[in-house]
N, C-alpha and C positions, 0 to 999 in steps of 0.2 A: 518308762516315759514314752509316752504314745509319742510319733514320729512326726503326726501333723502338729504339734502344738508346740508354745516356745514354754523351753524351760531355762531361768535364769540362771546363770552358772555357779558354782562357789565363789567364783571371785567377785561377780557381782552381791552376793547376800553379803559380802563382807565390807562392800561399799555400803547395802544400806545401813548396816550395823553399825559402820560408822567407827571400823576395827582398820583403817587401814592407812597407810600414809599416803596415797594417792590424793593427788588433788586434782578434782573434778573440774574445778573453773576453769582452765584453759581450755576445756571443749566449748566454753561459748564465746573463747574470744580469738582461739585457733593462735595463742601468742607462746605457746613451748615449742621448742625446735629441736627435744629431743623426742620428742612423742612419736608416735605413729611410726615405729621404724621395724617394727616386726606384727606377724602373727597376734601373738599376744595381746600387745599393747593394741589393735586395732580390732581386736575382740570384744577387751576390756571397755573399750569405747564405746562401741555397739551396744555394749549390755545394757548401759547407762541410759539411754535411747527408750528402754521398756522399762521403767521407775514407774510403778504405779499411778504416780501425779502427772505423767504423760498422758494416762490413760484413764482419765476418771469413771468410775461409774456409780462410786456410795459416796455418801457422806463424809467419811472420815479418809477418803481418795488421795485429799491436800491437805489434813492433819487437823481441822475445824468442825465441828457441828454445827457450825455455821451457815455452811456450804448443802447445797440442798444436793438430792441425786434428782435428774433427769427425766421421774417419774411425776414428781411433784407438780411438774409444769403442767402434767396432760389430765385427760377426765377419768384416769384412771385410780386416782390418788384422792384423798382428803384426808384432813387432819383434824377431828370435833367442829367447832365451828372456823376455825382459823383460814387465812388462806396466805400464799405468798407473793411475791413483787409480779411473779409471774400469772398467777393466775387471779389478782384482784385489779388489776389494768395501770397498776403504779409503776411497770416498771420503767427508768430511767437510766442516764448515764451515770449517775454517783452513787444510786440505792442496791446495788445486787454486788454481793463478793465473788458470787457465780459466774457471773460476765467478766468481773474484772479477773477473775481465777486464771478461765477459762484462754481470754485474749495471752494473759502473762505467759501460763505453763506451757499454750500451745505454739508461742513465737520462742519460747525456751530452746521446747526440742527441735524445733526449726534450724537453728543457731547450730545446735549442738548437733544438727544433722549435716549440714554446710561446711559446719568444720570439719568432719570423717571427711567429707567430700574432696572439699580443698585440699586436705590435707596426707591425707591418708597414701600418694603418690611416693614416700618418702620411703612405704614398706617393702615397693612397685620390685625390687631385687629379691626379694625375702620371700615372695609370694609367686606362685604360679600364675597364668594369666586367669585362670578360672576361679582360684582364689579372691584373686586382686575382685574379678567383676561380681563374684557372689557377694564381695563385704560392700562392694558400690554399691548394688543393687538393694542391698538391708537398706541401708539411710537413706537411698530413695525409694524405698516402699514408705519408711517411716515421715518423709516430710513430704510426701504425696497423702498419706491419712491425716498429716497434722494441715495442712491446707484443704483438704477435704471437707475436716471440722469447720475452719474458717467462713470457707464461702459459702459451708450452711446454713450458718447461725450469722453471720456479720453481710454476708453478699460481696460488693467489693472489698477489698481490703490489701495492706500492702505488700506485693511480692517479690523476695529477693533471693538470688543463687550465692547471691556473694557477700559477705559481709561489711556491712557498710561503717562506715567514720558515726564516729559518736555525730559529730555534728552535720554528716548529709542525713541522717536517722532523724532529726527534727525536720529535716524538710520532708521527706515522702508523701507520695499521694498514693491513693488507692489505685488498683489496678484491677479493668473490668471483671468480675467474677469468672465472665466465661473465658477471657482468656487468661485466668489463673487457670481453669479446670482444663485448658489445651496442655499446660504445664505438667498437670497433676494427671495426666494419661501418660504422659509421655513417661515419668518418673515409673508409673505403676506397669506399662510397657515393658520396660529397661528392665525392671522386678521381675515380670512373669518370665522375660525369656531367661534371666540368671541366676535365680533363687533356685534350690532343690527343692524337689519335690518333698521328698523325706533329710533327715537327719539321722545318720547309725548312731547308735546307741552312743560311743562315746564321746559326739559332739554334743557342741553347746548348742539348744535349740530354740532359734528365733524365727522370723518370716521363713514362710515357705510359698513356692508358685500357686499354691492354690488360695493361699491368703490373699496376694495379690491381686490374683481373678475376682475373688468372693469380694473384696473391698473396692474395687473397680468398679463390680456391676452394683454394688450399695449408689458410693456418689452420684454416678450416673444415671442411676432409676430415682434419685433424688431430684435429677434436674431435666428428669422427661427426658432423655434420651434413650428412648428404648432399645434401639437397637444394638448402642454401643453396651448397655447390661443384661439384655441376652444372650449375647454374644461370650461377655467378658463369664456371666454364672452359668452357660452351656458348658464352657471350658472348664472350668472348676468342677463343674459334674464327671465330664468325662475324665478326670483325672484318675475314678476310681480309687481314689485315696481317702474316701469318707464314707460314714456310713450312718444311718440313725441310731441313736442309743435307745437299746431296746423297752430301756423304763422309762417314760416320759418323766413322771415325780422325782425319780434315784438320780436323774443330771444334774440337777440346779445342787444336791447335798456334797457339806464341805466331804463327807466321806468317798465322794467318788471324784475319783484323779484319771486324767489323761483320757478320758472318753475318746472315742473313734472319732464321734458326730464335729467335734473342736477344732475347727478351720484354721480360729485365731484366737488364741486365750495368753492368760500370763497366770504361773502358781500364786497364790499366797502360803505362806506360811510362819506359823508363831515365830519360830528360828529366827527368822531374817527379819520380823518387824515390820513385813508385809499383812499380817490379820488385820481383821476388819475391825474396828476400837470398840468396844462394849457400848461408847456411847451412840455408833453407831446401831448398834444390833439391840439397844433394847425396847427403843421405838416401837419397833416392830411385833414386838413380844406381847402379850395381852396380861393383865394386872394379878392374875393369877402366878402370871410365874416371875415377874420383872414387875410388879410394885415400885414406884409409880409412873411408868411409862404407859403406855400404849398411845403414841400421839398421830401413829398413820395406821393406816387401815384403804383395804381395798374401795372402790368408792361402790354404790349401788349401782351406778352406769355398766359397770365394767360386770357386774355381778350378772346382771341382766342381758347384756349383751351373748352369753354361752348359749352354743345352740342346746335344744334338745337330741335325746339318743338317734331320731328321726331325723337329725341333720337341717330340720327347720327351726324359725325363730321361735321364741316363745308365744309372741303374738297368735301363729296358726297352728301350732303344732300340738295336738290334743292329747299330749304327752305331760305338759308342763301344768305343775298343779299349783298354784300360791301358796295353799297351804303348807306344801311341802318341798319348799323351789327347789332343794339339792335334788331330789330326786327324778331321777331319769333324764338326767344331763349330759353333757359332752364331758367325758372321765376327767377333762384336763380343769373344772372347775373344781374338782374335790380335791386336786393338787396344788389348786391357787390358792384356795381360801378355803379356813378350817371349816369342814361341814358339823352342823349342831349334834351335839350329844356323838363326836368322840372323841377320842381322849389325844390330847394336845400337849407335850410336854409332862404327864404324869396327870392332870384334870382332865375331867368331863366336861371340854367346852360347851356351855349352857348359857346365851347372852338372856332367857329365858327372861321377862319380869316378874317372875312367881316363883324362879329358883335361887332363893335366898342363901343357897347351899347347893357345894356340886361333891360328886364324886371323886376322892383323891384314890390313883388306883395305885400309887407307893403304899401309903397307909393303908387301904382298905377302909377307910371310914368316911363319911358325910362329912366337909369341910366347907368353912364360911368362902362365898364364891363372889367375887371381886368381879368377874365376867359379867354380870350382871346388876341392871341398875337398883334391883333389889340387897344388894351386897355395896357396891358401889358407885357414887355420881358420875362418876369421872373413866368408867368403864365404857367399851369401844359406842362410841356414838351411833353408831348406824349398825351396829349387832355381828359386823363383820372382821375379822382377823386373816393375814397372812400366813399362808403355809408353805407358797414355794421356794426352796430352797432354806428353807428355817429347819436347823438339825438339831435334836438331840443333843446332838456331840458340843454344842455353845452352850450348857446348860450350867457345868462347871464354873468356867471363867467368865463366859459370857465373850470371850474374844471367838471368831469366826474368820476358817482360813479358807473358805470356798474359791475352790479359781475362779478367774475373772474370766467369762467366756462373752469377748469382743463380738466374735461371726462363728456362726454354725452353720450345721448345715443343712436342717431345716430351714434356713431364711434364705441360701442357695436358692434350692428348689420353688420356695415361695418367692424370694426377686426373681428367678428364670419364667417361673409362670404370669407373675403380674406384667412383667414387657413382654410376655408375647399377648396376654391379653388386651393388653393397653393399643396394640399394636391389629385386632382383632386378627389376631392368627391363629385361635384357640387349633389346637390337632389334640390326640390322644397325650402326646406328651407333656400337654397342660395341666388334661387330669389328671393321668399318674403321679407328676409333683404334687398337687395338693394331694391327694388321696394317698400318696407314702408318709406324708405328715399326720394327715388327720388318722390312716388306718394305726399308724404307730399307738396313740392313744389309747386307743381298744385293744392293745397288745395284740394285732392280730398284720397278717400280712395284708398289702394294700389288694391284692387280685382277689381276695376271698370275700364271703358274705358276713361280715362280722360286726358290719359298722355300715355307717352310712356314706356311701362310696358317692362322689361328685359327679353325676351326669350332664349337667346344664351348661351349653354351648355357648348362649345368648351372649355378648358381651358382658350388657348391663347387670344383670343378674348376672353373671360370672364375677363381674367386680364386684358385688356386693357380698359374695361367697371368699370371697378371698380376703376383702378386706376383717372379716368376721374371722375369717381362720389366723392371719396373721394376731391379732387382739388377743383369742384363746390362747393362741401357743405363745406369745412375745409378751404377754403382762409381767412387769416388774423386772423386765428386763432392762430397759433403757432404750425400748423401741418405740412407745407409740407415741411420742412426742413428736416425732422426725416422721411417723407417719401421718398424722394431721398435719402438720406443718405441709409436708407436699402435694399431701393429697388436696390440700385448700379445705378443708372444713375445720379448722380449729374454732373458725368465726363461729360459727353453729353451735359445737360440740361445747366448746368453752366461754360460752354465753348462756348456759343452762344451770339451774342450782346443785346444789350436791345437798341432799336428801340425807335427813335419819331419823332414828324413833324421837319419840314424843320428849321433852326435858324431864317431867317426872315418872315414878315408880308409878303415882295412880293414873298419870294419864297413860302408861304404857299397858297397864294391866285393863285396860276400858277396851284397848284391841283386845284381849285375850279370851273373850267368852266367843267371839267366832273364828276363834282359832288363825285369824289373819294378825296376831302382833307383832310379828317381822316385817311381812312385805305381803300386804294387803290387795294386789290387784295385777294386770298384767299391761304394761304399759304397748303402744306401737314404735315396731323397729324400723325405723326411715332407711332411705335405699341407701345408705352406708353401713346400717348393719347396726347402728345407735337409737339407743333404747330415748326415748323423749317424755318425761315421767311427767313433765307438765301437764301435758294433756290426758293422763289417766286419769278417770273418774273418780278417785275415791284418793287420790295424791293429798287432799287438804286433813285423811287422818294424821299424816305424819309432817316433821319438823323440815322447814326449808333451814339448813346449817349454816348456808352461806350461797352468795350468789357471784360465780364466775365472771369474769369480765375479759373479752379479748375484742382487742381492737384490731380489724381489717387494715387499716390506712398505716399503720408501723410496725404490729405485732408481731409479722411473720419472719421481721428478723430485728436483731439484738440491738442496741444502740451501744456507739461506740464509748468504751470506758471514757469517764472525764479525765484520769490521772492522761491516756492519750492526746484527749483533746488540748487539754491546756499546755502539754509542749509542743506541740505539732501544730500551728497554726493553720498549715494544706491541709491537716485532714478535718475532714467534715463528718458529721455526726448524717446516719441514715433518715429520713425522712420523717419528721413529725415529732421528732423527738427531742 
């Protein structure tokens, strides 16, 4: 077990199994008075703390297919022609399970973080004093992330150390965002000076001071505070406790455990009933192998957006062919999204409209090919498929125990360098952090000639280099929602269509005699690094799928559940909504 990363303990798998006679509810209401009296029992708390439904990041997170992951919102995602509350301009306080999820599970661990807090004084004999502040320091790292969430997505909202009466709980008001996030330093503070750095091997392994740091300078480059998340991801660099993993593709796979690069992650595993539910993983999967799913797929934005091998966009880079868009790309597009004719699961991915049949290479023989609209309708709309983090190893069951990797540290290095740029203090140290991420790619060291190394000083075009890199490397992570959202262009980005092939075989096959049946043309990439397919000249051969919708005047943050509004008369729903 890698030493920066949390591993949940046996006694926690046996809470979620759901094998034990512990009962959990009094951590959200702090009403046993024999709890929290040793070691133990104030571990066993803690674990409870990292429950995957703390920490969403898939669909089946909070046990529903209902519940969307965090990709869906942004322009990176499409679903055939469909769109959700989020990305078709409906969304409301009654209509989204996500909001309301989201508000529920994260005032959950709130509670149940306040309780250790409160309570946990009782072990204060039992425990060392470094003991005693390393287990504080856990629940206030954890409800400094769980208020972090809050005043991202909600802005104000209500903040409490102490647990309040059923009945003062209907009256609360909101409390300014910023000075929730004065709180939420303070908590993440208190974390970095008492957290360990590592964990020896026979402890139980949760936050660590570098988590702290890494998720310090996340919020805060959230809310333009540059200095305070240089600062906080300088510190977490220098910790010397991380490293990049040397395969960019082999990280995101359920087969690889405990990576260096893992600031802040949590295991899954079949065992414990932490896997990812089949009905989440087969979405994902193309009709070839998971018949009848494929309902999300990479979007063409996102596709278009990879630099070329030259480190420019496609736009100028005399590298980039339409005929043949995989070719001579940034490595990390052929880890994102399956590149045509190879082999995917045991097929010859071929969205091809003339390949009525692909290659099975189990069998060895030409097999009827569902990938394709010539095989099938209902195959990926836009010709595109998911590869990162999709293993082999899910082919059996179809269940998927990859770990949950919260903060890495490539995005370290990428927030260190975006607040100094933001902050125009570009030095060498700027470069180096992009260029240890981007040279990782090209499996090659960042000093050498092997790639396309970052020179450009300028702000502007510096942000527009970064925010390109961050997209390459952070797709389908659960990142670029949060990055439109701060960076303010969601308005832009997610008022644009999402694009795919034609609805028939014969109108797909009308592109095919000039070899442009995929992706016909080379669109211009605006100074954030996004591809604008509208204005391509030859955009009317293919399908507009659906048209985005994001509204400036409310969109940028969530509206407050109605089950909140309608008991809480003080609180007030966010603007416009």
């Amino acid at each position: 077990m890698n030493l920066s990363k949390i591993a949940i303990s046996l006694a926690l798998a046996v809470v979620i199994a759901g094998c034990t006679k512990l009962d959990l509810q009094p951590l959200s209401k702090a009403s046993t008075e024999t709890w929290f009296q040793n070691a133990e029992q104030v571990e066993m708390s803690l674990n409870t703390l990292y429950l995957h439904q703390f920490w969403p990041m898939f669909k089946t997170d909070w046990g529903s297919t209902a519940i969307m992951a965090l990709d869906e919102a942004s322009d990176d995602w499409m679903n055939r022609t469909t769109l959700t509350v989020f990305t078709n301009g409906t969304l409301s306080s009654s209509n989204s399970t996500f909001v309301q999820s989201t508000w529920e599970y994260t005032y959950k661990a709130i509670s149940r973080s306040n309780t250790i807090i409160e309570n946990m004084g009782r072990s204060k004999g039992n425990l060392t004093e470094e003991m005693y502040n390393r287990y504080l320091a856990d629940a206030r790292f954890v409800r400094a992330c769980m208020y972090s969430r809050l005043i991202s997505r909600f802005g104000d909202v209500i903040y409490y150390e102490h647990e309040p009466t059923l009945e003062a709980s209907y009256k609360m008001q909101r409390t300014d965002k910023m000075e929730v996030l004065k709180h939420v330093y303070e908590d993440f503070d208190f974390a970095i000076e008492h957290l360990p750095l590592s964990y020896s091997g026979g402890q139980v392994q949760r936050a660590t001071k570098g988590a702290a740091l890494g998720m310090k300078a996340r919020v805060a480059l959230f809310f333009g505070q540059y200095e305070v998340a240089e600062a906080a991801a300088k510190g977490c660099m220098d910790l010397g406790a991380y490293t990049l993993h040397a395969d960019f593709g082999d990280l995101f796979l359920s087969t690889t455990k405990n990576a260096a690069e893992v600031v802040f992650g949590i295991p899954r595993a079949i065992e414990n009933n932490s896997a990812i539910h089949p009905n989440g993983v087969k979405p994902y999967l193309s009709r070839n192998v998971a018949a009848p799913s494929t309902t999300a797929q990479p979007s063409w934005d996102l596709f278009l957006a990879f630099l070329c091998k030259d480190g420019k966009t496609i736009d100028v880079s005399p590298l980039y062919n339409p005929r043949e868009p995989f070719k001579n790309r940034d490595p990390r597009l052929s880890y994102t999204i399956v590149e045509f004719n190879t082999n995917y699961f045991g097929f010859n991915y071929t969205p091809h409209p003339d390949s009525a049949m692909c290659w099975n290479y189990t069998k060895n023989q030409l097999v009827a090919n569902s990938d394709s609209k010539a095989g099938d309708q209902y195959a990926s709309y836009n010709g595109l498929m998911l590869r990162k983090g999709i293993d082999n190893d899910w082919i059996d069951d179809y269940y998927a125990n990859n770990d949950k990797i919260i903060l890495r540290f490539a995005d370290v290095l990428l927030m260190y360098a975006e607040a100094k740029i933001e902050q125009n203090e570009t030095d060498q140290s700027v470069l180096d952090a992009i260029n240890k991420v981007r040279a990782r790619a090209y499996k090659v060291d960042y000093r050498s000639a092997g790639y396309p190394a970052v020179t450009e000083t300028a702000q502007a075009a510096l942000r527009k280099i970064l925010r390109i890199e961050r997209r390459m490397e952070f797709a389908f992570e659960g990142m670029r929602y949060d990055d439109i959202i701060r960076w303010k262009i969601a308005e832009v980005v997610m008022n644009r269509p999402n694009y795919g092939l034609p609805t028939s075989v014969a109108n797909c096959k009308k592109l095919v005699t000039d070899k442009l049946w995929f992706f016909g043309g080379t669109p211009a990439i605006d100074e954030n690094g996004c591809p604008d397919l509208s204005k391509m000249a030859n955009i009317s051969r293919y399908r507009v799928l659906s048209q985005r919708v994001f509204d400036a005047s409310k969109n940028y943050l969530w509206p407050i559940p109605a089950t909140e509004l309608n008991i809480n008369t003080n609180l007030k729903n966010n603007p416009n909504y």
